[in-house]
N, C-alpha and C positions, 0 to 999 in steps of 0.2 A: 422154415416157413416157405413155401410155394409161390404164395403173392405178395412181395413183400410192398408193394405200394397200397394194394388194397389196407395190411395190417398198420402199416403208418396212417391213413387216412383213420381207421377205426380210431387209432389211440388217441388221435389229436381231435375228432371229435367227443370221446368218452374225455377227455382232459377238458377241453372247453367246457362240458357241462358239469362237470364233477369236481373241478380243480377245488381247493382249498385257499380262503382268503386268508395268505402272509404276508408280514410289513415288507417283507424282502421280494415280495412278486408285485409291490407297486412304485418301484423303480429299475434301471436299467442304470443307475451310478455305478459306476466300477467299483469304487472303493465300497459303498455300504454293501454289495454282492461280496464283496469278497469279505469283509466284515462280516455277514451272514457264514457265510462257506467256512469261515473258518472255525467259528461258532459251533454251526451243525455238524463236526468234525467226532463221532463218537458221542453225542450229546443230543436226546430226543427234542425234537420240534419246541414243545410246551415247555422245556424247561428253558431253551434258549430266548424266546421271545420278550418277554422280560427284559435280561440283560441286554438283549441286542437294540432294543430302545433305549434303554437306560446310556449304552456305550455312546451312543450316534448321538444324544443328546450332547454329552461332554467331547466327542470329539467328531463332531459332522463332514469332517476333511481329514485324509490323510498328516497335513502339516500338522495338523491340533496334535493325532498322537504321536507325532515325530519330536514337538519339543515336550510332551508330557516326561513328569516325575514317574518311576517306575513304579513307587509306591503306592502312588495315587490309581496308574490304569488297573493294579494288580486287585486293588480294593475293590474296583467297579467289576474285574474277573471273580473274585473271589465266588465261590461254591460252584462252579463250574467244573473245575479239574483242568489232568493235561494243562499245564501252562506254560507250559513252553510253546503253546498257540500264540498266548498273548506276549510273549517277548518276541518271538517270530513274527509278530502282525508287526508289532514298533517298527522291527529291523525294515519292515516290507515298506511300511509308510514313509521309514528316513528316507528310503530309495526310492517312493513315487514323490516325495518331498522336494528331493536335490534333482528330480528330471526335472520337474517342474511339471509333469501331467503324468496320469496313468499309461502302462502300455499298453498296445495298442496289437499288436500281434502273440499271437498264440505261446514261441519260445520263449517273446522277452517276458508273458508275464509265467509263463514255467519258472523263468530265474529268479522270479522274487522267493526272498526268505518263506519257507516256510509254503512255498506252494509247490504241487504234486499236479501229475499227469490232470487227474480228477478235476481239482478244482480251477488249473488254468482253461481246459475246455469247458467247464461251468461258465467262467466268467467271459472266455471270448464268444461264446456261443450266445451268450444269455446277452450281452452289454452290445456285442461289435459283430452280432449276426453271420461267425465264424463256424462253419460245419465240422463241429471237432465233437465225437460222441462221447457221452461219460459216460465210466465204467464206477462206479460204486458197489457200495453192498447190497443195495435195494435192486440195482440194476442187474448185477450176476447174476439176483435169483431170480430175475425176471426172464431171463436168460437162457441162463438153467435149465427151467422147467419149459420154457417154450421150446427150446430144440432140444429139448432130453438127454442134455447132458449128463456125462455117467462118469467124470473124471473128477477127481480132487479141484473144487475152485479156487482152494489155496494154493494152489502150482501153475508158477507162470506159463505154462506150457497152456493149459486151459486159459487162464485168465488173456492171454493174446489169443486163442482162440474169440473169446467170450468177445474181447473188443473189435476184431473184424467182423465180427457180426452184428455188433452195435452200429459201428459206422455204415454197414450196407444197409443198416434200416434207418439209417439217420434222413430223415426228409433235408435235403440242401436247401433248402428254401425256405424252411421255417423251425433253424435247429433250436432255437431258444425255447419254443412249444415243444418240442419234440424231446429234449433231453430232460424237461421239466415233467413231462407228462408220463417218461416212462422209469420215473425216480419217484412218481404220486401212483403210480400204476404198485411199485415195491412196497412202499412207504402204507398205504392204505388198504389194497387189495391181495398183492400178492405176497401175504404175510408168513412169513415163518414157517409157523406152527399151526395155523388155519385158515389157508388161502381159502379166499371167497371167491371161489371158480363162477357162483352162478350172476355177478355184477364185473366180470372181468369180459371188454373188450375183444378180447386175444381167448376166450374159452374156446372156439371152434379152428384156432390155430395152436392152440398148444398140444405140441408130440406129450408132453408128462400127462396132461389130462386126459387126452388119448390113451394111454397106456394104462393110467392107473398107479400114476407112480408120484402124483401131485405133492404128496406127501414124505416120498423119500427122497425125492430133488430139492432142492442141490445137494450132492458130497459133501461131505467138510470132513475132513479128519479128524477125527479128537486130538485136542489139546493136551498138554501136560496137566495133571491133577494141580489144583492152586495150592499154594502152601497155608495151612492154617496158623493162625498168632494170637493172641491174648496180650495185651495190654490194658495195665489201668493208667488213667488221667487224674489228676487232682486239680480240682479247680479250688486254689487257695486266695483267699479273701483277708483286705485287712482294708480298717477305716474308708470300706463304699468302694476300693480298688480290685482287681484282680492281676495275679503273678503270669504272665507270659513271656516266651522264650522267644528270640527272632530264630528263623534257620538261617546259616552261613553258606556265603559264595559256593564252598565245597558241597554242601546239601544243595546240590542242583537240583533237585524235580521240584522243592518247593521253597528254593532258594528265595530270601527277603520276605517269607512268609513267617507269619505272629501264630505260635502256637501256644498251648494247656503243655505242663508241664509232666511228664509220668512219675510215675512212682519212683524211680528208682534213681530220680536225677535228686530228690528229695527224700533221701533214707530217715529224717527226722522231723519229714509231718506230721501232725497230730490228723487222723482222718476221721471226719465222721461216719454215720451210714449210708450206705450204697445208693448214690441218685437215681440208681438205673442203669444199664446194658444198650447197646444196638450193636449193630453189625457195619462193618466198610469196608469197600474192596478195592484196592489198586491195582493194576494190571494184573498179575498171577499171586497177589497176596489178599487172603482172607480173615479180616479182623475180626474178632470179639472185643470190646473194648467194655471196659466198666470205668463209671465214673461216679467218682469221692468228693465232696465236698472238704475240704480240708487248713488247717492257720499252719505259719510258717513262722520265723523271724524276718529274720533279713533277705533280700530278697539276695538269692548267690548270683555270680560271675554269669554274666549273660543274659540276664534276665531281668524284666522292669514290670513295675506296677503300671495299671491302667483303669482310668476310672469308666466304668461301665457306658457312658456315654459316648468314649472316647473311640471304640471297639469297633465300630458301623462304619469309621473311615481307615479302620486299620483292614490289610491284606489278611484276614484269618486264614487258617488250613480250613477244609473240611471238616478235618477229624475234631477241630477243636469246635465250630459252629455246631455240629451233631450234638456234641457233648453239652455245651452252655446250654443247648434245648431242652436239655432235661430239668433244666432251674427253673421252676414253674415262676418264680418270683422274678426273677431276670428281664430284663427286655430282650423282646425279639429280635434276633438277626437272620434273615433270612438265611436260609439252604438250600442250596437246587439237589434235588434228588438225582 
């Protein structure tokens, strides 16, 4: 970009008119921003907002989730994913807990658990009027395709490129608009798979539009093919109860999480006919799962009965909320897509 004040001025007008009304853009609280931020981490907009009221309801202060039970904040996380967000937010709340206030500079709040380049310049820039530019994924390709970028943005080599170019268009003066606006610029316009060149601010500055290349910017390398899986779940029923398993400290990514039990943990169910199929994906693995209605005896080594009511304050998996949805009779528990 040639003018890069004129293109700051466009975008923080195009943001002014255009912006998006979110519960997280009618505060400047450190802690509910970073609450959000942590949130919107891998997780679309609509699926977050929900939970992210629901959370601040139960703990409107850091200190709230600093003495919460794990159990309890994991249940308010549940159908989110990634939780090692939400044990990372605790760790960050003990630490804005024991200062006694939020930090206040750019480093000290990089040191809290669980927070990245990304979102300590979100929060110093957005709360404490700190000229620190973010680099996200909406951002790269914002990026990207405005200076026609041609290198892998998976490689730090580009990505430090990418961010000194962010900071020399960062307006100092008004970075909280500015980082907001060209993360709703990603998020809304300059989409993926069909940027909307003719509602984009930056059409008359973008080198990719120029060229013709809107569509092949940004690089990305392909990934490793994901692994395929197949699993069944048996959701086994006794007197109004259902059989769930906890996962254990050693099951770290969904450690203290209430799951459906598989097949194969219960070689002597009785199963009925197939509830139903769906699909779920965690990071490089792709499921097929099918689920069984099924009676058992005793419940084995690990595992406890729960009465259907009971289920809406337990931490479920994912995998097991997908599944219970298939019981048309059941009560609902939500799942975030």
């Amino acid at each position: 970009m040639q003018n890069l004040r004129l293109a700051s001025k466009q975008l923080l007008d195009w943001y002014a008119a255009s912006r998006r009304d979110l519960p997280w853009r009618r505060t400047r609280d450190p802690w509910r921003i970073l609450v959000s931020e942590v949130m919107l981490q891998q997780t679309r907009v609509a699926a977050v907002i929900p939970y992210y009221e629901r959370f601040l309801q139960h703990y409107p202060e850091a200190k709230d989730l600093a003495a919460a039970p794990e159990q309890e904040f994991l249940a308010l996380w549940a159908g989110l994913g990634y939780y090692a967000r939400a044990r990372n937010l605790q760790r960050a709340a003990r630490v804005i807990a024991e200062r006694g206030e939020f930090p206040v500079g750019f480093e000290e709040i990089r040191d809290l658990p669980g927070v990245g380049d990304y979102t300590a310049a979100a929060i110093s820039s957005i709360c404490f009027g700190l000229p620190h530019a973010v680099l996200d994924g909406n951002v790269l390709r914002v990026l990207a395709r405005a200076g026609a970028e041609k290198g892998d943005i998976g490689s730090s080599t580009v990505r430090v490129r990418l961010r000194e170019q962010a900071q020399r268009l960062l307006d100092p003066r008004r970075p909280a608009d500015f980082n907001q606006a060209i993360m709703e610029l990603g998020a809304t316009v300059c989409l993926p798979k069909n940027p909307q060149c003719l509602l984009c601010p930056w059409r008359e500055h973008c080198a990719a539009k120029t060229m013709g290349l809107e569509h092949e910017l940004p690089v990305k390398l392909s990934k490793r093919e994901p692994v395929k899986l197949a699993i069944e779940l048996l959701v086994v029923e006794k007197e109004g109860r259902v059989l769930l398993r906890q996962r254990g400290p050693a099951e770290s990514r969904l450690a203290g999480f209430w799951e459906l039990p598989e097949a194969r943990d219960l070689p002597s169910a009785q199963r009925g006919e197939s509830a139903g199929t769906f699909k779920h994906s965690i990071t490089r693995h792709d499921y097929t799962i099918e689920v069984y209605p099924a009676a058992a005896g005793k419940a084995p080594k690990g595992f406890r009965w729960f009465g259907w009511e009971e289920l809406e304050a337990l931490p479920l998996a994912t995998m097991t909320r997908k599944a219970l949805a298939l019981l048309p009779t059941r009560p609902s528990i939500p799942v975030s897509s």
